[in-house]
C-alpha positions as CSV (number, residue, x, y, z in Angstrom):
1,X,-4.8,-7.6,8.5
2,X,-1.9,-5.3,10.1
3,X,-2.2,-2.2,12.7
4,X,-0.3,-0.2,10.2
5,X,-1.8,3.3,9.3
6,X,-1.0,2.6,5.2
7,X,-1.0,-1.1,3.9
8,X,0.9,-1.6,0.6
9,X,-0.9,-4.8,-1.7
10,X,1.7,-6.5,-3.2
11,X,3.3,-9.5,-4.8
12,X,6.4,-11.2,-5.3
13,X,8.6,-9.6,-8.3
14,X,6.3,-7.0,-9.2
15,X,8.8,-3.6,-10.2
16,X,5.4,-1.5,-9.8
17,X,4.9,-2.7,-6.3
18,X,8.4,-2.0,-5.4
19,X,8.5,1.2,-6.3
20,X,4.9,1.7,-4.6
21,X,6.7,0.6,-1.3
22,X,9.9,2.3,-1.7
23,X,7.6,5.6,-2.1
24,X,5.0,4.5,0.7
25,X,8.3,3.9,3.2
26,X,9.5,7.1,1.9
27,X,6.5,9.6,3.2
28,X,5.5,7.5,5.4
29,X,8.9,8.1,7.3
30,X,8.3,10.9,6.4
31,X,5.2,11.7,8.3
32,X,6.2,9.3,11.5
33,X,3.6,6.9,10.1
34,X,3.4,3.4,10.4
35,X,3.3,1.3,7.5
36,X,3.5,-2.6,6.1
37,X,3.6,-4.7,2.9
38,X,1.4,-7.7,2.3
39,X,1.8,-10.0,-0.5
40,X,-1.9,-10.5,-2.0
41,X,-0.8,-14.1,-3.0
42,X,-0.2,-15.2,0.7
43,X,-3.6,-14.7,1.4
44,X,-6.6,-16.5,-0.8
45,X,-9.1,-13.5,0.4
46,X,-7.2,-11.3,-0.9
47,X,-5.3,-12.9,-4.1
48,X,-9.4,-13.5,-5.3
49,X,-10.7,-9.4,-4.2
50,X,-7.2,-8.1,-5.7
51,X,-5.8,-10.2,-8.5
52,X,-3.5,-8.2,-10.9
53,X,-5.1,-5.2,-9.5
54,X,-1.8,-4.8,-7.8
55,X,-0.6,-2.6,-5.9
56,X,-3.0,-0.8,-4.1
57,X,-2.4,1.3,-1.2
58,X,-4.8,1.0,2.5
59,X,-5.1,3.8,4.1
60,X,-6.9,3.0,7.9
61,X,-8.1,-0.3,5.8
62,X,-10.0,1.6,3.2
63,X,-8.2,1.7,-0.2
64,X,-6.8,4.7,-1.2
65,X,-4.8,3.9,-4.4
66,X,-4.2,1.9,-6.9
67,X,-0.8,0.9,-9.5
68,X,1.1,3.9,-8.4
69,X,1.3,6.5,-5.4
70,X,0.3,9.5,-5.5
71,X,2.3,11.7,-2.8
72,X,0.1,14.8,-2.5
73,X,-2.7,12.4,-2.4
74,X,-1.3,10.1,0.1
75,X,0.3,13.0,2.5
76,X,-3.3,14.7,2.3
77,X,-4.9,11.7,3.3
78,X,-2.6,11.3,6.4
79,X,-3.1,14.6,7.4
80,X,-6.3,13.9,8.3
């Protein structure tokens, strides 16, 4: 899908998922980590496995979070 670190799941005019990425970009830049957004509806696969499920955070391609980011949680996992 991406050779970013963190993937943010989102779609198109979703507030929840902007905030997810504004707060992804955030500690992300944080942390020197790369990071990308990818619209579940571009991608059948992943519009069926997500639906409204959105968004959901990838961390290494396993998911890590789901609606809203955690930043303790998200940090800790990148520490690793």
């Amino acid at each position: 899908m991406t050779d970013a670190r963190v993937t943010v799941l989102t779609r198109v005019d979703c507030s929840a998922c902007e905030r997810a990425e504004a707060e992804v970009a955030r500690v992300c830049g944080d942390l020197g980590v790369s990071w990308s957004a990818v619209d579940v509806d571009s991608d059948p696969e992943l519009r069926a496995e997500y639906g409204d499920r959105i968004p959901v955070v990838l961390v290494d391609g396993a998911e890590h979070g789901t609606w809203k980011v955690d930043e303790q949680e998200l940090r800790a996992a990148l520490a690793r």
